[in-house]
C-alpha positions as CSV (number, residue, x, y, z in Angstrom):
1,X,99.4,30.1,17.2
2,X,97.9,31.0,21.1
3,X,98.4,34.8,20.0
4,X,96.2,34.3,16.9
5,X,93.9,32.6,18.8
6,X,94.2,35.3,21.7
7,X,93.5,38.2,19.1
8,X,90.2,36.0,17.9
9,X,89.2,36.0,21.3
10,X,89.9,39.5,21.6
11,X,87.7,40.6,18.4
12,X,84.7,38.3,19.2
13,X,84.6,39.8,22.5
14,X,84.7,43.4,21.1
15,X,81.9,42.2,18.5
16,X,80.1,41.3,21.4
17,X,80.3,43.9,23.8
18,X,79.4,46.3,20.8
19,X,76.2,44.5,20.0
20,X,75.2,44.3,23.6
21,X,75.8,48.2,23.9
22,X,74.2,49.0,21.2
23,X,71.3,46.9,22.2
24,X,71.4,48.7,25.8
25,X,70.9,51.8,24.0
26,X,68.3,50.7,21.6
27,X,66.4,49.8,24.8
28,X,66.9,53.1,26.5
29,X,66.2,55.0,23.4
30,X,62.4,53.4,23.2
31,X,60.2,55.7,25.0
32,X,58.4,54.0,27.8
33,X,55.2,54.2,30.2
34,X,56.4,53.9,33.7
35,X,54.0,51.6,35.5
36,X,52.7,52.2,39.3
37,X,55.1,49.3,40.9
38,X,52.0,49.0,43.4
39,X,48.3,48.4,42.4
40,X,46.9,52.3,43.5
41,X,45.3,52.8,46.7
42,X,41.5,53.8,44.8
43,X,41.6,50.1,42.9
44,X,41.6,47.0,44.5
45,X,44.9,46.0,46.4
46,X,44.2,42.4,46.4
47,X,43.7,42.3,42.1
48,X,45.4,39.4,41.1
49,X,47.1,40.9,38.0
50,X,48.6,37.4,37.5
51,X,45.5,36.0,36.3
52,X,44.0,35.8,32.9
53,X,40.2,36.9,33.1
54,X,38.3,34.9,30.9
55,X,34.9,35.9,29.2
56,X,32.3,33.7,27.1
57,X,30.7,35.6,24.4
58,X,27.0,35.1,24.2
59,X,26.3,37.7,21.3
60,X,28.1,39.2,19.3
61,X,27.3,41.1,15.7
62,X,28.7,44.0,13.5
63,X,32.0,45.2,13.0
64,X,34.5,45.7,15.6
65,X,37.7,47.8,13.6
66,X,39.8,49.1,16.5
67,X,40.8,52.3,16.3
68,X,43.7,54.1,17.7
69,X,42.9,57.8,19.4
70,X,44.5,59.4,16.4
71,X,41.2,57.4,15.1
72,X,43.4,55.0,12.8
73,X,42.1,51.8,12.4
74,X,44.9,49.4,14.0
75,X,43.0,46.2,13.3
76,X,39.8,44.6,12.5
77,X,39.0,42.1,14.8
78,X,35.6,39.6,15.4
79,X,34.9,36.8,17.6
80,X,31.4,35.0,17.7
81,X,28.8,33.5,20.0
82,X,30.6,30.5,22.4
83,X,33.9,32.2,21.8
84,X,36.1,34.5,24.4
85,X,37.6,37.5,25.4
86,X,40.4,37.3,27.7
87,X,42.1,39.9,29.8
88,X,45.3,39.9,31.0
89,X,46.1,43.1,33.5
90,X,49.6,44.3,32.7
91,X,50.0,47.1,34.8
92,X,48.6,51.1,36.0
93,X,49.7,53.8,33.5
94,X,49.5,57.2,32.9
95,X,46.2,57.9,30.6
96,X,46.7,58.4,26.9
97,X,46.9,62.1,26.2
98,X,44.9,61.6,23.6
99,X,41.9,60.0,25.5
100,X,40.2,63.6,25.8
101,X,36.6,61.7,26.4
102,X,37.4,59.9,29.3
103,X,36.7,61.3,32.5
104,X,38.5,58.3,34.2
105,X,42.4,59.9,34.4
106,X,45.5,57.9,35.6
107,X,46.9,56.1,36.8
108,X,44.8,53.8,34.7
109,X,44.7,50.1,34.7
110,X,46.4,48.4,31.0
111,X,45.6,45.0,29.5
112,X,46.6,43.0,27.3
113,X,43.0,41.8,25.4
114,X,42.4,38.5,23.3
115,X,39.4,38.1,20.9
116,X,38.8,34.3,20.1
117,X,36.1,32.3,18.1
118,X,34.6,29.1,18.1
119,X,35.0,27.8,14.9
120,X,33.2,24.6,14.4
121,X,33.7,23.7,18.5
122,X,37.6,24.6,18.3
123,X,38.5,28.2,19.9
124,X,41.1,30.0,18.2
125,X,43.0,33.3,18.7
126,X,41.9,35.6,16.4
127,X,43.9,39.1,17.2
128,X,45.5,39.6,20.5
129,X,46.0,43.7,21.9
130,X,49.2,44.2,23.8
131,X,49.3,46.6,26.5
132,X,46.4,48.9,26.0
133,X,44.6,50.9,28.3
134,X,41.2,50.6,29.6
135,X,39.8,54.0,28.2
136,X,41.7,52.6,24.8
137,X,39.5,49.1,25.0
138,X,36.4,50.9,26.8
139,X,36.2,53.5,23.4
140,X,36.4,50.0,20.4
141,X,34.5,48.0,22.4
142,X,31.6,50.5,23.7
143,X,31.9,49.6,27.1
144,X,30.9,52.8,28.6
145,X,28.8,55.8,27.8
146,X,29.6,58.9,26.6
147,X,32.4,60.4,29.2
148,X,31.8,57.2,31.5
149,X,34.3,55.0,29.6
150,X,34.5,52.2,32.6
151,X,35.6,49.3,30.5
152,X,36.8,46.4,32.4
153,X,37.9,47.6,35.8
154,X,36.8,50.5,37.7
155,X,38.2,52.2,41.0
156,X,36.8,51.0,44.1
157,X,37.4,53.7,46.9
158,X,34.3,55.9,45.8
159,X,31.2,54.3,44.6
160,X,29.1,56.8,45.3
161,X,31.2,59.2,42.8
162,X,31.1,56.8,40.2
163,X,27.6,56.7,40.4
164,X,26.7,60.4,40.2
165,X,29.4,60.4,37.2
166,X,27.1,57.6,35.6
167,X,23.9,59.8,36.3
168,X,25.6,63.1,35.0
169,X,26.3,61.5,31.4
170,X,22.5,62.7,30.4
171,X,23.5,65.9,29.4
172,X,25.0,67.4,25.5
173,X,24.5,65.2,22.5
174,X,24.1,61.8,24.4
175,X,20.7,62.7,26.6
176,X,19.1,59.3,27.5
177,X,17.9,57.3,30.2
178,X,20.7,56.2,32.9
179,X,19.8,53.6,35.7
180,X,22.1,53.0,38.1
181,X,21.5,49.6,40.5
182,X,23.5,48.3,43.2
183,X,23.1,44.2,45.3
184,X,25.5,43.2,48.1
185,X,27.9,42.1,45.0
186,X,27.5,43.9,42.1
187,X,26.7,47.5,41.1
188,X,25.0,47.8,37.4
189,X,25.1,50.9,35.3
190,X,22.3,51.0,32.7
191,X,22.8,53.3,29.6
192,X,20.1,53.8,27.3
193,X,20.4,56.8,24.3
194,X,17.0,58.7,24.1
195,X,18.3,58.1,20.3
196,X,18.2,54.6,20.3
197,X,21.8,54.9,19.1
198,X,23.4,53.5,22.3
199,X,22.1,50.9,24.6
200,X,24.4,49.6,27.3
201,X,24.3,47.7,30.2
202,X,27.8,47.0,32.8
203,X,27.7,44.9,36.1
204,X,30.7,45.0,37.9
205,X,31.8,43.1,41.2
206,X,31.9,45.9,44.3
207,X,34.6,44.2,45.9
208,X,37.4,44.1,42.8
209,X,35.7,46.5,40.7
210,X,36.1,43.8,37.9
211,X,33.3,43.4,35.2
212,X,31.5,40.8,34.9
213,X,28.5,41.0,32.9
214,X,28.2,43.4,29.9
215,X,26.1,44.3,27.2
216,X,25.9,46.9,24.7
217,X,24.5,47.3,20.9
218,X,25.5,50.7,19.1
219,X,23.2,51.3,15.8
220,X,24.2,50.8,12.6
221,X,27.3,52.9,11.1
222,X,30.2,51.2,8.5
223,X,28.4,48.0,9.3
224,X,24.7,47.5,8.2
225,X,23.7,45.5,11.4
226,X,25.2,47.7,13.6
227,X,27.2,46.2,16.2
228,X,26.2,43.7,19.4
229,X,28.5,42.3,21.9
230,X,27.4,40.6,25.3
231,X,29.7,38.0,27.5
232,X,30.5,37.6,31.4
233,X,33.2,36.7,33.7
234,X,34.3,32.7,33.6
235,X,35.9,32.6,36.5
236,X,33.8,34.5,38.8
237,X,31.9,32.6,41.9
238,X,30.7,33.5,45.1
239,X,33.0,34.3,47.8
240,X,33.1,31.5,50.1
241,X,35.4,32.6,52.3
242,X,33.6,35.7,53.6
243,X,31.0,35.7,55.8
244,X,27.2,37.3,55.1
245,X,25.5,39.3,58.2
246,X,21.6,40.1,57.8
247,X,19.8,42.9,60.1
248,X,16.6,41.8,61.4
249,X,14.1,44.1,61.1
250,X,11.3,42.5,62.5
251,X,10.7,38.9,64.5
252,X,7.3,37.2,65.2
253,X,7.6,35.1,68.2
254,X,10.2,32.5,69.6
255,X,10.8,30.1,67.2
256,X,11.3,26.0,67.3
257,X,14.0,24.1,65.3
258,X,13.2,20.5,64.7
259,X,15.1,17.9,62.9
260,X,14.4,15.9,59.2
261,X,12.1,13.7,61.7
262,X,10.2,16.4,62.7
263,X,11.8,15.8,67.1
264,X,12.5,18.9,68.9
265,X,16.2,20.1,68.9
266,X,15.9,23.8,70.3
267,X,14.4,27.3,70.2
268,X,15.6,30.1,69.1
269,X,14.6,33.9,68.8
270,X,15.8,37.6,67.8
271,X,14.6,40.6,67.3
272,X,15.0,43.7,65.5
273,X,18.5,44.7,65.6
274,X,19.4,41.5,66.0
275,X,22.0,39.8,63.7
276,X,21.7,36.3,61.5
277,X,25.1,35.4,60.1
278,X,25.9,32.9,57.7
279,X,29.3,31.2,56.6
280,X,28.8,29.0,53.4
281,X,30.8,26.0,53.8
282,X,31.0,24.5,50.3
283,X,28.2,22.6,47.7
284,X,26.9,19.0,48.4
285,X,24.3,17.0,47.3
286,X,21.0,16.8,49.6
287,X,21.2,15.9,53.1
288,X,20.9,12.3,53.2
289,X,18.2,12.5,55.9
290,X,16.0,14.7,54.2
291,X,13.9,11.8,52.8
292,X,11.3,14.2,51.6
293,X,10.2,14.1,48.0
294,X,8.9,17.5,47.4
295,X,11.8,19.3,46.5
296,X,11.7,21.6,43.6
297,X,15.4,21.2,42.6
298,X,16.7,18.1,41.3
299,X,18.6,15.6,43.9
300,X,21.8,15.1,41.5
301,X,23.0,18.9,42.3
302,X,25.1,19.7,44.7
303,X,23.5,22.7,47.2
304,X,25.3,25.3,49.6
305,X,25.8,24.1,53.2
306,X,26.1,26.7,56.2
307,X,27.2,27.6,59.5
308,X,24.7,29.6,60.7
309,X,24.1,31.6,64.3
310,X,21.6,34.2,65.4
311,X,21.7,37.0,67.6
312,X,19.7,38.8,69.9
313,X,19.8,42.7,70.1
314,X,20.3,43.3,73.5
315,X,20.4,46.5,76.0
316,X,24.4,46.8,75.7
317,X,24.8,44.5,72.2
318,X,24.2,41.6,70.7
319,X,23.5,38.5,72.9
320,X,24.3,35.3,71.5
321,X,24.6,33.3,69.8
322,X,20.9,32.2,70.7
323,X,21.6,29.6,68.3
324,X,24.0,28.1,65.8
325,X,24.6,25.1,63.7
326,X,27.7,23.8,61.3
327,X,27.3,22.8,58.2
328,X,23.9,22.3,57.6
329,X,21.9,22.2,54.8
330,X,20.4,25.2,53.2
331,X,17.6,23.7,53.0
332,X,17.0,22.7,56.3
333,X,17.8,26.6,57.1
334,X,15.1,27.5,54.7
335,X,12.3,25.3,56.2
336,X,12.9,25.8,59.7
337,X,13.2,29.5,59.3
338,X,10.5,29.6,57.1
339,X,12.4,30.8,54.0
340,X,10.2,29.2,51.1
341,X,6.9,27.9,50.7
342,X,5.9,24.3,49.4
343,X,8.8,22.0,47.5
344,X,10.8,25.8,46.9
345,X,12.6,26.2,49.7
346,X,15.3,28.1,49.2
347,X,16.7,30.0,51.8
348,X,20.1,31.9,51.9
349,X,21.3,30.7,48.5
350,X,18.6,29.8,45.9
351,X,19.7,27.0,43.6
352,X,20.1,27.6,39.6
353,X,20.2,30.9,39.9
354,X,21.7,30.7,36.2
355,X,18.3,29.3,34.7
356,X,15.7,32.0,36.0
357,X,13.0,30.4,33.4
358,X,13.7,27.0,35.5
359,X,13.3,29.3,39.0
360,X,10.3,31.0,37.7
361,X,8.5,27.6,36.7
362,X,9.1,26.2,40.1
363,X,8.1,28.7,42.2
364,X,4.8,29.2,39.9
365,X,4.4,25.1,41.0
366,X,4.7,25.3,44.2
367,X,2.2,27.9,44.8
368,X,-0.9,25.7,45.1
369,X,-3.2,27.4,46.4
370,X,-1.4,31.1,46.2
371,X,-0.3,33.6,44.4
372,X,3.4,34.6,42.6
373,X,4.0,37.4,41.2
374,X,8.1,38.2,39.6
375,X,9.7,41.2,39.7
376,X,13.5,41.2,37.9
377,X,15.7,44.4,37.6
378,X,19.5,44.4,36.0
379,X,20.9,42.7,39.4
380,X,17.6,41.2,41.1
381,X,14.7,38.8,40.8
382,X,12.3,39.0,43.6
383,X,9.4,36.8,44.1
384,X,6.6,37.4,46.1
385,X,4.3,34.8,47.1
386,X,1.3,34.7,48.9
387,X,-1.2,32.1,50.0
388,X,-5.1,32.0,50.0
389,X,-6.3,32.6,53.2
390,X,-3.2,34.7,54.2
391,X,-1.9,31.5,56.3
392,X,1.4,32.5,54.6
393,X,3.1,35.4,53.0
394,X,7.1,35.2,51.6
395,X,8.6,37.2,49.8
396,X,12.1,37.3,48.6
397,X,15.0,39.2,46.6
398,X,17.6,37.0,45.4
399,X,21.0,38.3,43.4
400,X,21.4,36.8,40.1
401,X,24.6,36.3,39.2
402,X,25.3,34.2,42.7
403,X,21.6,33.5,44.0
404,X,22.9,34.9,47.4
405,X,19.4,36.3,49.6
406,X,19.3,39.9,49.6
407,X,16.0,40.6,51.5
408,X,13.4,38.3,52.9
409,X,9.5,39.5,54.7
410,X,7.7,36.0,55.5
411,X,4.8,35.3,57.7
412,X,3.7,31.7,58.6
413,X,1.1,31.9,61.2
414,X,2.6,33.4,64.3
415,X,5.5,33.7,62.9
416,X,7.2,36.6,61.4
417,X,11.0,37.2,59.8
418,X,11.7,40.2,57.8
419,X,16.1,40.7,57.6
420,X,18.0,42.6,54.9
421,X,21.8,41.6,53.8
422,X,24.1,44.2,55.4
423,X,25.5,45.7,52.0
424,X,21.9,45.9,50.1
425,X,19.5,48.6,50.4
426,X,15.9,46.5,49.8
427,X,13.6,49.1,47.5
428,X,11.5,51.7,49.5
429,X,8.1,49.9,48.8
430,X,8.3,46.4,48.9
431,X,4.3,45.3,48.3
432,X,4.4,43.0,45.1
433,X,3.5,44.8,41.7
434,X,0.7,44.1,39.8
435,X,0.9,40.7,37.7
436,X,2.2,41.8,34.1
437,X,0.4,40.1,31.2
438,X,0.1,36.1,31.1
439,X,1.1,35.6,34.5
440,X,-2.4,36.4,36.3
441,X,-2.8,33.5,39.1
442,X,-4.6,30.3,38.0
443,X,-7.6,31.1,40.1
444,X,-8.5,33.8,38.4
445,X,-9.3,33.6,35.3
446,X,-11.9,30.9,36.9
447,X,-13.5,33.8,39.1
448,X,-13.6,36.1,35.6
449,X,-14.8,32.7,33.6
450,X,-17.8,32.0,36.4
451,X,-18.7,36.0,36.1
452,X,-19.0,35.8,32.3
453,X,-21.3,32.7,32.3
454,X,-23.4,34.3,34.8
455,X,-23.5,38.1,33.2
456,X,-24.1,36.0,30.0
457,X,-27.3,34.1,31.7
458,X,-28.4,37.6,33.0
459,X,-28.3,38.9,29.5
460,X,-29.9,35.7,28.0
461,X,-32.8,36.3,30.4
462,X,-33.4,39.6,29.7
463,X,-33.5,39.4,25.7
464,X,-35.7,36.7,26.2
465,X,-38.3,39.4,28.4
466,X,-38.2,41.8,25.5
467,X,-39.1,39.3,23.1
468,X,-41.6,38.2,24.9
469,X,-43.2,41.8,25.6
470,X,-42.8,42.3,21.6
């Protein structure tokens, strides 16, 4: 009996060391893309490649059949508007042979890519992508433009290359016109096919080179309503953790800092050269002391807090700090540093920056008496107010995406501030542009109503004479 039962031992473990070798070379025998162990030295080291990215789709329409390079259709997949795209980074490849179109090469970043809709409030999978690469999801999804397939991660090391790569897509069968933007955050690259076939818009963060905003419609083909697809980044927020430097350009006169009770605490002053840097703390409500009422933004939400010091440009280097405080409000930033007008004051980090119609309609309220004109691009809104009788003149660029400043020129009396966000290049002309249609100040359309009553007693009048000479 124990050598039967030694022999059944014996053939088992054969079986199994059989099946495991053949296994072993079933493995061996599939071929493989050797991934970079490393993230590479042009993308960003710190990408957490751990992480599933996770966008909300805000429009969406058409077809979307995925093709393979050998331009078989591999699936057709769909998600819908308050549904998701999610990205999940699975490694740096060699590029597809077969991606002739790309002018990205490798190593190249590969994902794997879920579509998901909301059906009825409930979000379900609907097709999942395993392992594909960026000029692979860039090429379905039309997230790039003609050679410039950037998709969802582009290399950091060289922004200026990728924009002249971005600019030098007008050329062959794709002419059109290509905008290319950049803020302290983001850089935007603007396609639009003199066609009318293509028209797509990326924003990406600098620092990761992740994107986080995206639109793009392609004209009708298979599908009758073409296809649409916008969505951004979930996950995304301002960085906290860094620090933001401004350069002042210019600087009125010294300056006094008061407190919510309007009693001296200090001066302070600069100059140009000199150096304001902020350190955003973290979001609270409004400063308990500030028992003002005209505030533009509601009481219940929470508002960025700062460290803040300023520097004076001195014969050898910055003096200072002439001044600094922890964790203030940015609100009490913004009024002592004159960085708003009326109940908008909103200093280094406007409030709601996600609801621009809400921004709009405050700062068009608390301009009375004044003038606001808006000015918005991909990446910016700048707002440019100034008051009758030229006691006051502000105007501001803000970022969209985070509401971080990017540029600020205010006069209040004496005093003068004009500072620009190391990292953002404000436009060459900054004098407000002329008020597009239905926003023309308040005041005057009663200057133009008074002038047409009195042109139309001038007229009246003189009808009245050649009647009366008839």
């Amino acid at each position: 009996m124990p050598q039967k039962i030694m022999r059944k031992k014996a053939i088992v473990l054969g079986i199994l060391c059989s099946f495991f070798i053949m296994q072993g070379i079933f493995i061996v025998s599939i071929p493989t893309v050797k991934a970079d162990v490393t993230i590479p030295p042009n993308f960003y080291s710190e990408l957490d490649t751990d992480s599933v990215y996770v966008y909300n789709v805000t429009k969406f329409g058409g077809d979307l059949s995925w093709l393979g390079f050998d331009w078989v259709s591999k699936y057709n997949t769909t998600t819908n508007v308050g549904g998701q795209i999610s990205i999940n980074f699975t490694g740096f490849y060699d590029k597809d042979p077969a991606d002739v179109y790309n002018a990205f090469g490798s190593p190249m970043p590969y994902m794997d890519i879920e579509f998901i809709e909301n059906q009825g409030g409930v979000l379900n999978s609907n097709h999942t992508f395993y392992n594909v690469s960026n000029g692979e999801v860039a090429f379905n999804m039309a997230l790039g433009y003609n050679s410039f397939q950037s998709g969802f991660l582009i290399s950091i090391d060289n922004l200026t290359y990728l924009k002249e790569l971005a600019l030098a897509q007008d050329s062959g069968y794709m002419p059109g016109d290509i905008n290319v933007e950049e803020s302290s955050n983001f850089i935007s690259f603007d396609f639009k096919q003199d066609s009318k076939f293509q028209n797509t818009t990326l924003v990406y963060e600098r620092k990761s080179g992740l994107l986080v905003w995206a639109r793009t419609k392609l004209a009708p083909i298979t599908d009758p309503i073409g296809y649409t697809l916008e969505f951004f980044l979930t996950n995304y927020s301002l960085d906290l953790n860094s620090a933001y430097a401004y350069n002042v350009s210019r600087f009125g006169e010294t300056a006094f800092w008061n407190d919510w009770n309007d009693n001296f605490i200090d001066t302070w002053t600069t100059n140009p050269g000199g150096l304001v840097i902020i350190n955003f703390t973290d979001y609270y409500y409004k400063d308990p002391n500030d028992s003002s009422t005209s505030d533009a933004f509601p009481s219940d939400i929470k508002r960025a807090w700062l460290d803040l010091e300023v520097y004076y440009n001195g014969s050898f280097g910055l003096i200072g700090p002439q001044i600094s405080f922890t964790n203030i409000s940015n609100r009490e930033a913004a009024i002592q540093m004159r960085m708003g007008y009326g109940d908008l004051q909103s200093g280094f980090l406007i409030p709601m920056i996600n609801n621009i119609t809400f921004i709009k309609e405050k700062a068009l309220n608390a301009a009375n008496p004044g003038e606001v004109i808006f000015a918005e691009t991909e990446l910016t809104i700048s707002i440019f107010y100034d008051q009758i009788g030229g006691f006051q003149k502000t105007h501001f660029i803000y970022e969209k995406k985070t509401g971080l400043l990017q540029w600020i020129d205010t006069d209040v009396g004496s005093f003068g501030l004009e500072m620009t966000l190391i990292g953002f290049s404000p436009p060459l002309t900054t004098n407000p542009p002329q008020p597009p249609n239905g926003s023309i100040p308040s005041f005057i359309p009663i200057i133009l109503g008074i002038g047409m009553i009195i042109t139309s007693i001038l007229i009246i009048k003189k009808v009245k004479r050649q009647i009366k000479k008839i």
